[in-house]
ZALUMZA-359573 format. One line per field, with one value per residue: x, y, z of N, C-alpha, C in turn; residue number from 1. Coordinates in steps of 0.1 Angstrom, whole numbers. Layout:
n_east c(X	...);
n_north c(Y	...);
n_up c(Z	...);
ca_east c(X	...);
ca_north c(Y	...);
ca_up c(Z	...);
c_east c(X	...);
c_north c(Y	...);
c_up c(Z	...);
k c(NUM	...);
//
This chain:
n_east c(-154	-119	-109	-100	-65	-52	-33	-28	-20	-13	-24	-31	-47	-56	-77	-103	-116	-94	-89	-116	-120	-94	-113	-131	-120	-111	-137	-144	-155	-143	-123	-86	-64	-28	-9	-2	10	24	27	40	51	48	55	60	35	16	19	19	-8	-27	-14	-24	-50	-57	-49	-71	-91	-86	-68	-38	-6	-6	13	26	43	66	68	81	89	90	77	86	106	111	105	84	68	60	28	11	-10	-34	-49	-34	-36	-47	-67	-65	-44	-26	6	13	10	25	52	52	68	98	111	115	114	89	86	106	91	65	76	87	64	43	59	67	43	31	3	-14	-18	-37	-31	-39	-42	-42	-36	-11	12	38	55	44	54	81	83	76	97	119	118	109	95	72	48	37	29	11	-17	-43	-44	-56	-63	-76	-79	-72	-94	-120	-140	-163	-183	-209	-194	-175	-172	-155	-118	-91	-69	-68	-57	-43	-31	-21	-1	22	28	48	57	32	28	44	34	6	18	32	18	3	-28	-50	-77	-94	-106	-119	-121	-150	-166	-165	-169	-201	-208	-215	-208	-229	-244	-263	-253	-228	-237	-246	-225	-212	-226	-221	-203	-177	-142	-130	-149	-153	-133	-137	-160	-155	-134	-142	-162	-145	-130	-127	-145	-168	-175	-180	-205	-219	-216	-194	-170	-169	-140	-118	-129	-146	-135	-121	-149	-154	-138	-146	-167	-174	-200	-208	-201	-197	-175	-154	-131	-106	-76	-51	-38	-6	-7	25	40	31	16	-15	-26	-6	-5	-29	-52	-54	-78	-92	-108	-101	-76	-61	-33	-27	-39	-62	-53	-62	-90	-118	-139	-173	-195	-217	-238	-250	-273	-268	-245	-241	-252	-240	-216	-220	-233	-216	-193	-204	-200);
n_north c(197	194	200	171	167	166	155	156	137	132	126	152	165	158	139	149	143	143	169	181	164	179	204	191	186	215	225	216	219	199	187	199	213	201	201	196	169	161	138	116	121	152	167	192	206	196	202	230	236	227	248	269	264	264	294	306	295	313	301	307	299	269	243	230	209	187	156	119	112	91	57	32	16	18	6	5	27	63	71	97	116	141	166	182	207	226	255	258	270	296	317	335	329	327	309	281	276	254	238	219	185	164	136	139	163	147	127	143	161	143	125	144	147	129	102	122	128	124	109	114	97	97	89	72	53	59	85	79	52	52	72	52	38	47	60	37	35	53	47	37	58	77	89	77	62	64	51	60	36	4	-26	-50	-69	-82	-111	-98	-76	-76	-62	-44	-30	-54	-47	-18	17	33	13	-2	16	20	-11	-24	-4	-2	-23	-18	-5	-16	-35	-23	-19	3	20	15	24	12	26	14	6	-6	7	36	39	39	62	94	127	155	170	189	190	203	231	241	245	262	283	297	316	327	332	310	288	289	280	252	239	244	226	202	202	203	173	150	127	135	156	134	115	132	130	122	99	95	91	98	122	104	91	108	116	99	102	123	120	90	71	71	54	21	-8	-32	-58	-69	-92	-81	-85	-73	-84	-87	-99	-119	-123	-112	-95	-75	-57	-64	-60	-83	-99	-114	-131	-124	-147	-165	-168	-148	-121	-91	-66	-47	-20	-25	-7	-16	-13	16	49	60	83	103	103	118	139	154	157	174	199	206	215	236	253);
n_up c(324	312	281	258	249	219	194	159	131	95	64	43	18	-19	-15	7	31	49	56	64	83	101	103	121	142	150	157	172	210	227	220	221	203	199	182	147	128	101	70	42	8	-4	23	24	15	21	46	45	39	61	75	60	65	93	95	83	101	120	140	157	170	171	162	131	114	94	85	78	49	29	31	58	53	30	4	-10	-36	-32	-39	-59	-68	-85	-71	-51	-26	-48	-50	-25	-17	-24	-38	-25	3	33	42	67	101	99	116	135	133	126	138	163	176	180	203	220	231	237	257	276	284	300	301	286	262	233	204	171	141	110	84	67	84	91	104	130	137	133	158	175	174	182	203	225	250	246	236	260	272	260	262	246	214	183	154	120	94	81	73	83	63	59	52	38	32	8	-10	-3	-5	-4	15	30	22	36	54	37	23	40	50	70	89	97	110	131	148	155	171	189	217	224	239	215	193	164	133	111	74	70	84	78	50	54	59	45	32	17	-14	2	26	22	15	33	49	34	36	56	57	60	50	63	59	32	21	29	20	-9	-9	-5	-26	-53	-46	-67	-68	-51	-70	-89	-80	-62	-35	-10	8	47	62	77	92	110	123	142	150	168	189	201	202	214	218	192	175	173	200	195	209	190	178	158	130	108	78	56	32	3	-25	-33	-10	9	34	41	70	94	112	144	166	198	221	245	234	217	225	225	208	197	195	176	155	149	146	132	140	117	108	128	131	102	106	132	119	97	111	131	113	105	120);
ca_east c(-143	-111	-108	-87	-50	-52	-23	-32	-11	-23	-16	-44	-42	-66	-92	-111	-114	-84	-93	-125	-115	-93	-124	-142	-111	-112	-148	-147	-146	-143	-107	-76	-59	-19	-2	-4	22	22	33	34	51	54	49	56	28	2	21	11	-25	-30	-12	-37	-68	-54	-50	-83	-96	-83	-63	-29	-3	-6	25	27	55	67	74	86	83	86	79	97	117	117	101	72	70	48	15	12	-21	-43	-45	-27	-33	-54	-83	-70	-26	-17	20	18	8	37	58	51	83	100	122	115	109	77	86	107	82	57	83	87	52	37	69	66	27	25	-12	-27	-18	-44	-30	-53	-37	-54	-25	0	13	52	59	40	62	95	85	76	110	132	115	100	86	62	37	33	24	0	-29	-48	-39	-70	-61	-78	-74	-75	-103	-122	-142	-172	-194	-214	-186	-167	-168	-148	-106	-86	-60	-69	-48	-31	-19	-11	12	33	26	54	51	17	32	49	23	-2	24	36	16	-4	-39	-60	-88	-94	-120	-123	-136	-164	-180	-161	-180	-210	-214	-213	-217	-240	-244	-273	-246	-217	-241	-249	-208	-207	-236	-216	-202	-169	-136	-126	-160	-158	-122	-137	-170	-146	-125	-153	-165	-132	-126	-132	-156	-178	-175	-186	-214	-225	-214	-179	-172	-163	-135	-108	-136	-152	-126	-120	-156	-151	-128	-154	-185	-170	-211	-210	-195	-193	-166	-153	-116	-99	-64	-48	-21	-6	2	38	41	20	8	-30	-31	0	-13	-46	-50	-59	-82	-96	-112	-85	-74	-47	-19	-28	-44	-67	-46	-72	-105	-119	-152	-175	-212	-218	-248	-246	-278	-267	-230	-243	-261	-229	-203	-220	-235	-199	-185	-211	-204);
ca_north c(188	196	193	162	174	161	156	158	132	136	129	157	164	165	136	160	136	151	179	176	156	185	207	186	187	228	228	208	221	187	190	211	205	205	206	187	167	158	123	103	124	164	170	204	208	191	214	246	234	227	263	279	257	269	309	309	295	322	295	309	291	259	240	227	196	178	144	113	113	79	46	31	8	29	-7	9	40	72	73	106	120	143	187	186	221	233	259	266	275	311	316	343	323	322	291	276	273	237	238	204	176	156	124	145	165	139	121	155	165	131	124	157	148	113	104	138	131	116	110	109	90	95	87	63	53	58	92	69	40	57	78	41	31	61	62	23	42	66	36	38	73	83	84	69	63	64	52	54	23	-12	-34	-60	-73	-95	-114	-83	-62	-82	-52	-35	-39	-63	-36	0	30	42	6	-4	25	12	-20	-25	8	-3	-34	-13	5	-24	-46	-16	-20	17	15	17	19	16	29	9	13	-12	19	45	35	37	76	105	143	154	183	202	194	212	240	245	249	274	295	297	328	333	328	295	281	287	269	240	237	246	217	190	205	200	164	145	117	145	158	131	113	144	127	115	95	106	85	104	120	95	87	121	122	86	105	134	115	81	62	72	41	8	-14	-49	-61	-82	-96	-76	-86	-66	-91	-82	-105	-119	-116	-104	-91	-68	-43	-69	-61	-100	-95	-123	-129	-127	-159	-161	-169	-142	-113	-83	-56	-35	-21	-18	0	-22	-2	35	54	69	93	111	114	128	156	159	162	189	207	208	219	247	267);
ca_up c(320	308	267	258	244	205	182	143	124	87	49	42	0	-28	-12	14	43	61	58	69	100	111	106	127	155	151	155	187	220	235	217	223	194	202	170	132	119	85	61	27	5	-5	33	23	9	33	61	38	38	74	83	56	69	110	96	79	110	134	152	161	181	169	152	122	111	85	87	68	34	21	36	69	50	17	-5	-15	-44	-32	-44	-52	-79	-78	-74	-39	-24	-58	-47	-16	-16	-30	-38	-16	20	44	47	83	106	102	131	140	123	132	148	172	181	190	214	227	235	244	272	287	293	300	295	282	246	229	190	157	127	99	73	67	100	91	114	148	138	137	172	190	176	186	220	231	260	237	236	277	277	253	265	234	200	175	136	106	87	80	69	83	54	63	38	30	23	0	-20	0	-11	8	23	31	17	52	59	23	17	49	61	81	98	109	120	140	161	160	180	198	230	230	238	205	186	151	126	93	58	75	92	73	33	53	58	37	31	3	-14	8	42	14	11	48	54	25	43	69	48	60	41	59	58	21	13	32	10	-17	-11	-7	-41	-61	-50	-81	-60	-51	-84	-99	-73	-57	-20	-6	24	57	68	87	100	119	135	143	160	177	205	206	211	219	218	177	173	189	195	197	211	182	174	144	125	98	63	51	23	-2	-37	-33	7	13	37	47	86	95	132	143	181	210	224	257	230	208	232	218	207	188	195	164	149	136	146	136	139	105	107	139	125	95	111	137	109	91	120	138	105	95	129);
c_east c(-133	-111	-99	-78	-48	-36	-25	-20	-21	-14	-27	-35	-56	-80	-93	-113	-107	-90	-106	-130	-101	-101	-133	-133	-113	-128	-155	-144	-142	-129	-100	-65	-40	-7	-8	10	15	28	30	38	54	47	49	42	11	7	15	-5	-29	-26	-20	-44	-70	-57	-64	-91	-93	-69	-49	-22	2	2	17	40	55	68	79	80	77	78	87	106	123	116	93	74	58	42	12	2	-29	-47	-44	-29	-41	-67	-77	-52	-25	-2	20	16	25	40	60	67	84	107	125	110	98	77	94	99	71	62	83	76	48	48	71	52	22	9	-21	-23	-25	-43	-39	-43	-44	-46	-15	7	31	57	53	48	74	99	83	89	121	126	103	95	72	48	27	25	17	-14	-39	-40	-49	-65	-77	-74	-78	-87	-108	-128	-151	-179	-201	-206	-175	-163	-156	-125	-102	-77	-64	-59	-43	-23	-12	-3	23	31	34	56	41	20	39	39	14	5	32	33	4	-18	-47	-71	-88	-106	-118	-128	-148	-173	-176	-172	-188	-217	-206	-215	-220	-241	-254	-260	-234	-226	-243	-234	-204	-220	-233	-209	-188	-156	-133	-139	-163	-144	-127	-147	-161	-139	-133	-154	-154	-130	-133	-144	-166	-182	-187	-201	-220	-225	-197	-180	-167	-152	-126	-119	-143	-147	-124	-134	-160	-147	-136	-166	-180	-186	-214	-205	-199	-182	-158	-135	-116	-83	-60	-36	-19	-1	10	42	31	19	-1	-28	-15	-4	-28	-43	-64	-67	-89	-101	-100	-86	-63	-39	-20	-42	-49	-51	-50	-87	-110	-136	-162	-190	-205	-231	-248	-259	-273	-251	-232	-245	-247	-219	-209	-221	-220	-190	-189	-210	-193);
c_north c(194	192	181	171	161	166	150	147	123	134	139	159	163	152	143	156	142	160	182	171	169	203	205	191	206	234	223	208	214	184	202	205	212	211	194	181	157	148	117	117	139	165	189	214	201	200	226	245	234	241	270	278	266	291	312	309	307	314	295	298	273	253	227	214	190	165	134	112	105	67	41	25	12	17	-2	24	49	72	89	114	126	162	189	202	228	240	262	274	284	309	328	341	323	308	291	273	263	235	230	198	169	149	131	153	156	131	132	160	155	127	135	158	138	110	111	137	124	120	106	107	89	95	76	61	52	71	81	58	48	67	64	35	41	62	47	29	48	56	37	48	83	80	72	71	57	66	54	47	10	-13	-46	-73	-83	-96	-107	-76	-66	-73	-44	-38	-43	-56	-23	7	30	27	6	2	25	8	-21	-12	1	-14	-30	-11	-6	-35	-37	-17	-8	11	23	19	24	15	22	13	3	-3	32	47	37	54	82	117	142	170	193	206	203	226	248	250	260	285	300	317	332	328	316	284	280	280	251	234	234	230	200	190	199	187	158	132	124	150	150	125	117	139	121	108	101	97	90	113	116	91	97	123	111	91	118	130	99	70	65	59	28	-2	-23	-48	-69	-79	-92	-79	-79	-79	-83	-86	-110	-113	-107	-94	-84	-58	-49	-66	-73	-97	-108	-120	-132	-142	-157	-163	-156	-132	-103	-72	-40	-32	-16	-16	-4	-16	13	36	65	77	107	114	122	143	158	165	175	202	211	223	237	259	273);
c_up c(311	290	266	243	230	198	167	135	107	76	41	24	-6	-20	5	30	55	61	66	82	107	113	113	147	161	159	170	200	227	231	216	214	198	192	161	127	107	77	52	25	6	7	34	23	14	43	59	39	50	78	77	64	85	108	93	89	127	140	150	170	178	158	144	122	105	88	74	56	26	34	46	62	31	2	-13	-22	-33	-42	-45	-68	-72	-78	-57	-40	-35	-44	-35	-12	-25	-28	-27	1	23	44	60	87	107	107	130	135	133	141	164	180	189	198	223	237	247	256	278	291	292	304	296	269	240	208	177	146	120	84	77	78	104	109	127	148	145	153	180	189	176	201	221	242	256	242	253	280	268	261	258	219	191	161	128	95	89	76	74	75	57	49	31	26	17	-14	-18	-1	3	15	21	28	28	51	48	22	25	61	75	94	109	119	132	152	160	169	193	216	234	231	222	199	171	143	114	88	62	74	84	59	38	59	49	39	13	-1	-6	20	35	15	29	56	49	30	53	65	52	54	45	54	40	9	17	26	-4	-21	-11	-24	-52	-59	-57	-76	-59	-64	-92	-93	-69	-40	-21	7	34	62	78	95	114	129	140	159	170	192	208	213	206	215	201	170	179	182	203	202	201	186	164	142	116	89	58	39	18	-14	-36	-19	11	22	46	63	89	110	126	159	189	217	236	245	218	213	222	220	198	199	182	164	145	135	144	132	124	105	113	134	117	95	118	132	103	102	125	127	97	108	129);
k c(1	2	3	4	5	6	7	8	9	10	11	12	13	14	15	16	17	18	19	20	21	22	23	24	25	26	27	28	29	30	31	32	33	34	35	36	37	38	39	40	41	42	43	44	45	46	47	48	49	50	51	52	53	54	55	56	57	58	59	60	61	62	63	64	65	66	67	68	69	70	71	72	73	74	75	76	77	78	79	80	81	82	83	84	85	86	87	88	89	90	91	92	93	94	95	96	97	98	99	100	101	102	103	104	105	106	107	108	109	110	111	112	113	114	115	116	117	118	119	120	121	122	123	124	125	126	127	128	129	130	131	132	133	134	135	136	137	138	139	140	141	142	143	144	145	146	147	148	149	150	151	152	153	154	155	156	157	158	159	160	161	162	163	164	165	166	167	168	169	170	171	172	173	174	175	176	177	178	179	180	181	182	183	184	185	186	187	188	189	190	191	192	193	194	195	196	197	198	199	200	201	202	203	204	205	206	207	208	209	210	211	212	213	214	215	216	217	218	219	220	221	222	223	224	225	226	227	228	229	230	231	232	233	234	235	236	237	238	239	240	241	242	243	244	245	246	247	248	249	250	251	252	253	254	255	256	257	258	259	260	261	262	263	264	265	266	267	268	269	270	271	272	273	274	275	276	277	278	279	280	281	282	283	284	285	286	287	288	289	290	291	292	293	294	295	296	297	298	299	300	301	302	303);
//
């Protein structure tokens, strides 16, 4: 079977996750990873990290891209704390070629291979807005389109906050691409909060012995969650190994709306069960087998 044709769309930075998740993509022959674009902020500076993470890894060939910086409507401040790039960016790495800016690019790609492009969002979802609204076609011809994000929040997980980081930082974006039309699925902090790596599966990556296997231990190590709990979650991830092994999951059709306004719930992605006047438009995540990812995520990550 042919690999499926992956595009990287990524706010990767000091929590580990991205990173991590395109560790898991590198590591996977079941993906052919096509390029990375990058969003939220100094994209500079997430581009430089992914062209390290790709050189360390051998893997030539493969572009790089900035994208938008701020927010689609430019309401909302960047969030932006943290040791971006610490531990693993020398001043003396090469700056990656930025020819082309992001969202061009992925109109580019994805309409020259109507459904062979299967996209992973694992950041803010401004660059996939601004390509479904520079090309209303884009939506038709992806193959799939697989977020990270949102929350559905049942009675037991009332712990968990009422809007997720990727939408929260732009809602209306997401409002974009969840009303877009593409086929979807989305991973929550439901199933995301509910795996980890630990320090023995950190140690099993750094035994791996060679220099990228030891920025990517490296960079688990340094985020301050790890730091301080001696585990982190896997969320970008998961989603990550959703389109690799597809039965790691399971998953329900809802109704998602993105909340735009609002005191408390900016950012809440509202799902409910599909109805004719209000059709699914998600599939979202709400089982994972969290032993068998466990072992998959490191294993994958330690070869």
């Amino acid at each position: 079977m042919e690999p499926t044709r992956v595009i990287l769309d990524t706010d990767i930075g000091t929590d580990v996750d991205d990173c991590l998740a395109l560790g898991l993509i590198l590591a996977s022959p079941e993906l052919r990873l096509e390029g990375v674009t990058c969003v939220y902020g100094d994209v500079d500076v997430r581009a430089r990290m992914v062209d390290k993470l790709l050189r360390l890894r051998h893997r030539s060939g493969v572009p790089v891209l900035r994208g938008a910086r701020t927010p689609l409507l430019g309401r909302r401040p960047v969030h932006w704390a943290g040791h971006e790039g610490q531990g693993l960016l020398e001043s003396t790495d090469p700056v990656p070629d930025f020819s082309e800016h992001a969202v061009d690019y992925l109109i580019r790609v994805a309409t020259a291979n109507p459904g062979q492009i299967h996209l992973i969002a694992i950041g803010p979802l401004t660059n996939v807005a601004l390509a479904f609204l520079r090309e209303p076609g884009l939506a038709r011809v992806l193959k799939h389109l697989t977020i990270m994000g949102g929350v559905v929040r049942g009675p037991t997980t009332l712990d968990l906050p009422v809007a997720e980081w990727n939408i929260k930082c732009d809602p209306e974006a997401a409002h974009v691409v969840f009303t877009s039309g593409a086929p979807i699925t989305l991973v929550p902090l439901d199933v995301t909060t509910r795996v980890r790596i630990r320090g023995e599966g950190v140690d099993r990556i750094r035994a791996a012995g060679t220099p990228y296997h030891q920025a990517i231990a490296d960079q688990i190590s340094l985020y301050p969650t790890f730091r301080t709990r001696g585990e982190t979650n896997l969320h970008d991830p998961l989603a990550v190994a959703s389109v690799v092994a597809p039965d790691l999951v399971g998953l329900d059709p809802v109704r998602l709306d993105v909340e735009l306004s609002g005191e408390h719930a900016v950012g809440a992605t509202i799902m409910r069960s599909p109805r004719d006047s209000a059709p699914a438009n998600v599939q979202v995540a709400l089982r994972v087998d969290v032993p068998r990812f466990e072992e998959f995520i490191v294993e994958r990550l330690s070869s």
